[in-house]
N, C-alpha and C positions, 0 to 999 in steps of 0.2 A: 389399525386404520388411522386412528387421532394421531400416532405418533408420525405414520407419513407425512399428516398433513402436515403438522408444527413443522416437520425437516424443510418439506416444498414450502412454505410460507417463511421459513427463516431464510433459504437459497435468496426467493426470489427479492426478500428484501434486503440483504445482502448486495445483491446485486442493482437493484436501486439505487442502492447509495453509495455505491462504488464508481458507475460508468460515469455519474454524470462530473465527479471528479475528473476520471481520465479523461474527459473530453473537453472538459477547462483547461487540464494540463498539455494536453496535445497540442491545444487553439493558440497557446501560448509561446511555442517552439518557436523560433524563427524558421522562414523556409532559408533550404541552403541558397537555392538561386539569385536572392537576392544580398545576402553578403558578402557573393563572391566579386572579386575587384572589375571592372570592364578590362578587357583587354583592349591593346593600344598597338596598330598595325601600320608600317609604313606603307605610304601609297604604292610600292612596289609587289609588298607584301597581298594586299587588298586584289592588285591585278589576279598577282598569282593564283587566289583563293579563289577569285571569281571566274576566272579559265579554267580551274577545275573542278571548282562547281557546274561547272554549263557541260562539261563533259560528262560528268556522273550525268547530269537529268540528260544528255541527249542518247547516252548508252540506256538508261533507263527506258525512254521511247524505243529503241530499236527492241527493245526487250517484251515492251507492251506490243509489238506488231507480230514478233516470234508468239505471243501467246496467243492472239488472236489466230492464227494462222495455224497453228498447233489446235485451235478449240478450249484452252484453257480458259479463255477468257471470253467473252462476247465481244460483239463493236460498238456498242453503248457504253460497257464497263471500260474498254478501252478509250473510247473516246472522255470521256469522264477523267478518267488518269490522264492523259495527255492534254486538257485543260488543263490541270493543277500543276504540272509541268510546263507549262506554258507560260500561264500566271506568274510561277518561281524562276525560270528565265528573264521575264521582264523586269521583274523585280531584281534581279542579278544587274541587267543593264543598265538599272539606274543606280545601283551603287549600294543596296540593300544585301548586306550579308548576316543578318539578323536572324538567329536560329529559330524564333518564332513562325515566321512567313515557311519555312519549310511544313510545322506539325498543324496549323491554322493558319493558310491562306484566306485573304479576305474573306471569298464565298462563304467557306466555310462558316468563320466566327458569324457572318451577317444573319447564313442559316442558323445557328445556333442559337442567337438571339430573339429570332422570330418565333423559335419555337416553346 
């Protein structure tokens, strides 16, 4: 029975003094997202991207109405999606190709904050 314990009492300190390492070394890492180069788009380029961006989110909407209509989805849940589509259209309009605004739309971030 004493010798369990020594084992569980050596684990646990073991691992005490392990994690808080890894988690210095981890803090440490650079994230990839930020030393990758910007990319650099002709205004031509820019159109293109944002023509078919607005295609993807308007095929998306046709999608959210197929699911309501199916019962997949509610008319709350869907209205809800078709704001944040919306939201990311306008933001296409003014010239916003920023991969952010797709995964945290304002609302979003602003609720997140508050919370």
């Amino acid at each position: 029975m004493k010798r369990a314990l020594i084992i569980v009492l050596a684990v646990v300190l073991l691992l005490g003094t392990f994690t808080p390492a890894f988690a210095i070394n981890m803090a440490q890492k650079p994230v990839l997202e930020k030393n990758l180069p910007k990319l650099k788009m002709t205004d031509d380029q820019k159109t293109q991207m944002i023509s078919l961006k607005t295609q993807i989110l308007e095929l998306k909407k046709q999608i959210i109405k197929q699911n309501v209509e199916n019962g997949t989805i509610t008319a709350e849940q869907a209205k809800l999606m078709e704001e944040r589509i919306n939201t990311r259209l306008e933001a296409l309009k003014s010239g916003q190709l920023g991969h952010d605004h797709h995964h945290n739309p304002p609302e979003v971030k602003n609720n997140q904050k508050n919370r």
